[in-house]
C-alpha positions in Angstrom: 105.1 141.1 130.9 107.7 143.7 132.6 106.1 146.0 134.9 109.0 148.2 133.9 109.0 147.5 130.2 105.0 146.6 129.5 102.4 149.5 127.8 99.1 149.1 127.5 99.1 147.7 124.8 101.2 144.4 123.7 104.3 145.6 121.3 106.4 143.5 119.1 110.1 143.9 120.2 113.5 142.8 118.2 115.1 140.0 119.4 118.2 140.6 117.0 119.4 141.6 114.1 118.4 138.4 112.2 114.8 140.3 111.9 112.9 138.0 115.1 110.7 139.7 117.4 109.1 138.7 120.6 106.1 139.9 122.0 105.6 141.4 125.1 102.4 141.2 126.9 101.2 144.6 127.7 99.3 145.7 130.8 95.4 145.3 129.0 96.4 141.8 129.6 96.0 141.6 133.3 92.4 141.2 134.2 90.6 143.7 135.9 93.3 146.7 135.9 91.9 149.2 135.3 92.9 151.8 132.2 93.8 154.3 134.5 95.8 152.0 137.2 98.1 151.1 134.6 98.9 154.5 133.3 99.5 155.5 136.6 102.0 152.8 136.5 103.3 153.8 133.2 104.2 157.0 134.1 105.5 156.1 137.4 108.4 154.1 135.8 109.6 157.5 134.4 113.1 156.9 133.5 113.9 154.5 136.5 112.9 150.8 136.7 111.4 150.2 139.8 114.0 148.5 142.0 111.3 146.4 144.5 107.3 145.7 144.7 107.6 148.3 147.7 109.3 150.7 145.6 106.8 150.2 142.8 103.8 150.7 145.6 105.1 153.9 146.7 106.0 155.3 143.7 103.0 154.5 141.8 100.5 155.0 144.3 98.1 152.2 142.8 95.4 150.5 145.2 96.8 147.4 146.7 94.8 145.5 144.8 95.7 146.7 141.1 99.2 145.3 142.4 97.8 142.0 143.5 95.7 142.0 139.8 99.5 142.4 138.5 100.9 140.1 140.8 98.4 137.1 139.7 98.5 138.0 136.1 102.5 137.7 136.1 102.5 134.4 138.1 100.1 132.9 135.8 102.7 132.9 133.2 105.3 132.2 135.8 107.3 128.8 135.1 107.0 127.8 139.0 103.4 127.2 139.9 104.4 127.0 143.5 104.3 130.3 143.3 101.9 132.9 144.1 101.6 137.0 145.2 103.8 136.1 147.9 106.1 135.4 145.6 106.4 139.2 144.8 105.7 140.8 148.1 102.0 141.6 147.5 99.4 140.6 150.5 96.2 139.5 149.3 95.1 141.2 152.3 
């Protein structure tokens, strides 16, 4: 999942030209964000990545905790479980 890559839904994308795809996790995967949270995230990517969690914050204007739903969803399939929110600048406060 790539908050600046990711949909809603999960696509199948090339890997090369030897016909292998990958696919990436789209943003109905992270429990409890809401529909409209992630296309207001969506549409906030625009046609710049978002450089930072704080530029992502206040550029999407998303509830705190739609970011800490995103947070938790992307360290669950993080390789280092000593990892958490904190890990990407999101409070759980």
């Amino acid at each position: 999942m790539c908050i600046n890559a990711s949909r809603w839904d999960c696509t199948l994308e090339s890997l090369d030209n030897d016909g292998r795809f990958a696919v990436r996790l789209g943003l109905s995967m992270v429990k409890g964000l809401a529909n409209a949270h992630a296309a207001t995230l969506i549409g906030a990517t625009g046609d710049q990545s978002f450089a930072s969690v704080d530029d992502l914050w206040r550029r999407a204007g998303v509830p705190s905790a739609a970011l800490v739903q995103l947070a938790e969803r992307m360290h669950s399939g993080h390789r280092s479980t000593s990892r958490g929110a904190k890990h990407y600048g999101v409070s759980r406060r």
